[in-house]
C-alpha positions as CSV (number, residue, x, y, z in Angstrom):
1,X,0.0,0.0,0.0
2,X,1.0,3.6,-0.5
3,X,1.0,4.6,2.6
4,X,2.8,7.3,5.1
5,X,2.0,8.1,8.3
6,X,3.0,11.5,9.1
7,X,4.7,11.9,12.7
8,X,5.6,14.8,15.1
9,X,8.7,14.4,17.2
10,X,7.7,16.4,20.5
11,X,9.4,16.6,23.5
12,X,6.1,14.5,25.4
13,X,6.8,12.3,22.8
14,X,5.9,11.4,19.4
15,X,1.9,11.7,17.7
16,X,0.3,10.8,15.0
17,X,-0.7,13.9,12.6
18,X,-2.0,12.2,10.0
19,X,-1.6,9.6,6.9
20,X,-0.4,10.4,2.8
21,X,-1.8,8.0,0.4
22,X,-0.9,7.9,-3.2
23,X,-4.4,7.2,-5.1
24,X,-5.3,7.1,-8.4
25,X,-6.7,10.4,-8.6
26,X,-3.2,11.9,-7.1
27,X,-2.8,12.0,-3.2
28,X,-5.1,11.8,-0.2
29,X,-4.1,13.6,3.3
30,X,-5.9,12.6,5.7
31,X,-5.6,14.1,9.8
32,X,-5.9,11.9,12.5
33,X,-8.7,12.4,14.6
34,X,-6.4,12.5,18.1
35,X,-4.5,14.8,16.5
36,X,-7.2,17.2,15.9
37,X,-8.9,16.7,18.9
38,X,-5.8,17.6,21.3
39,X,-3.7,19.5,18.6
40,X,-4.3,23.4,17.0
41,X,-0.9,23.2,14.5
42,X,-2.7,21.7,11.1
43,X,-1.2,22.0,7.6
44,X,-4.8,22.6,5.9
45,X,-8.2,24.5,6.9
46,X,-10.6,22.4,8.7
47,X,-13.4,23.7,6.7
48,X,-13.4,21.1,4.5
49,X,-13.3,18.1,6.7
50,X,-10.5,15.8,7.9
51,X,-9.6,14.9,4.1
52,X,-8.2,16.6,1.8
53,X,-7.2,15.5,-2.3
54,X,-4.8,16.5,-4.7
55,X,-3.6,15.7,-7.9
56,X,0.1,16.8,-7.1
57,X,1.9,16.2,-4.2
58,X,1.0,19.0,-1.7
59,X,2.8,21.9,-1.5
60,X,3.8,21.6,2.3
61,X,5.2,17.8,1.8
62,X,7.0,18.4,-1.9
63,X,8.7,21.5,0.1
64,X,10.5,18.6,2.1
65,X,12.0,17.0,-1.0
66,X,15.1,17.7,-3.1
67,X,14.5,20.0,-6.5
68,X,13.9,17.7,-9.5
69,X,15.5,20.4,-11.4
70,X,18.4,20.0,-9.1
71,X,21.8,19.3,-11.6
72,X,22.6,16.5,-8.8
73,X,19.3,14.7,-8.7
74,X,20.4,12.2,-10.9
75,X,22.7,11.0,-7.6
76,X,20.5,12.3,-5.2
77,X,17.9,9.4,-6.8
78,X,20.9,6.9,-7.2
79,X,21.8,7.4,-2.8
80,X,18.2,6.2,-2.4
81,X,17.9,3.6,-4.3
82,X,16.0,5.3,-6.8
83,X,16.4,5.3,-10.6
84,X,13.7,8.0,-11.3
85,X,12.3,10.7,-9.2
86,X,8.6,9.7,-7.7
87,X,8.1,12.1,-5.0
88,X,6.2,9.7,-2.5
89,X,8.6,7.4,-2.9
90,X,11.0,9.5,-1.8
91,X,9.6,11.3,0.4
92,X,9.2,7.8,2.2
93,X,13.2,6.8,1.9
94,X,14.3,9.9,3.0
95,X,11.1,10.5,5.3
96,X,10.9,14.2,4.8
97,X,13.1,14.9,7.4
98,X,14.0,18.7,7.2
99,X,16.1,20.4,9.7
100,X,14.2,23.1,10.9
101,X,10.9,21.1,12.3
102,X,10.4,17.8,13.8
103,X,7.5,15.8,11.5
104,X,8.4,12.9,9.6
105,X,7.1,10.3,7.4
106,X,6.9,6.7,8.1
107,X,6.1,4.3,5.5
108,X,2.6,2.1,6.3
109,X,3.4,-1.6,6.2
C-alpha cells in the first residue's frame, strides 16, 4: 500500500498527525482524529473536513523533497535507491526529514 503516516517528534513524545496515500486520482491527506482533537498546528483549513485530495503532491510535503531540477538529482535518486524521481517514494526513503521542524514520514506496512 501507499501509505505514510506523518509523525511529530515532540518533547512528550511522538503523535500521529496524519496519513499520505498515493491514489489514483493523485494523493489523499488525511488528519488523524487524536490529533485534531488535542492538537491546533494543522497544515490545511478544517473547513473542508478531515480529508483533503490533490492531484500533485502538496505543496507543504513536496517542500520537504530535493528539487527535480536539481543538476545532482540524478545522484540524489541513485543514494536512495531510486532510478527516477517519484516524489512519494522518496519522500518515504528519506522521510521528509528537514532540519528546521520535527515531522516525519513513516512508510505504512
Amino acid at each position: 500500500m501507499n501509505e505514510l503516516r506523518v509523525v511529530h517528534n515532540r518533547k512528550k513524545g511522538r503523535i500521529t498527525v496524519g496519513y499520505l496515500k498515493k491514489i489514483p486520482e493523485g494523493y489523499l491527506f488525511e488528519y488523524d482524529e487524536n490529533y485534531l482533537k488535542n492538537n491546533k498546528k494543522i497544515f490545511f483549513a478544517k473547513s473542508k473536513g478531515n480529508k483533503f485530495i490533490n492531484k500533485k503532491m502538496f505543496a507543504f510535503f513536496k517542500s520537504r523533497l530535493p528539487d527535480e531540477k536539481r543538476p545532482d538529482i540524478q545522484e540524489i535518486l541513485e543514494s536512495y535507491g531510486l532510478k527516477e524521481y517519484d516524489d512519494f517514494e522518496l519522500l518515504a526513503r528519506t522521510k521528509g526529514k528537514i532540519m528546521t521542524d520535527n515531522y516525519e514520514f513513516e512508510k505504512m506496512k
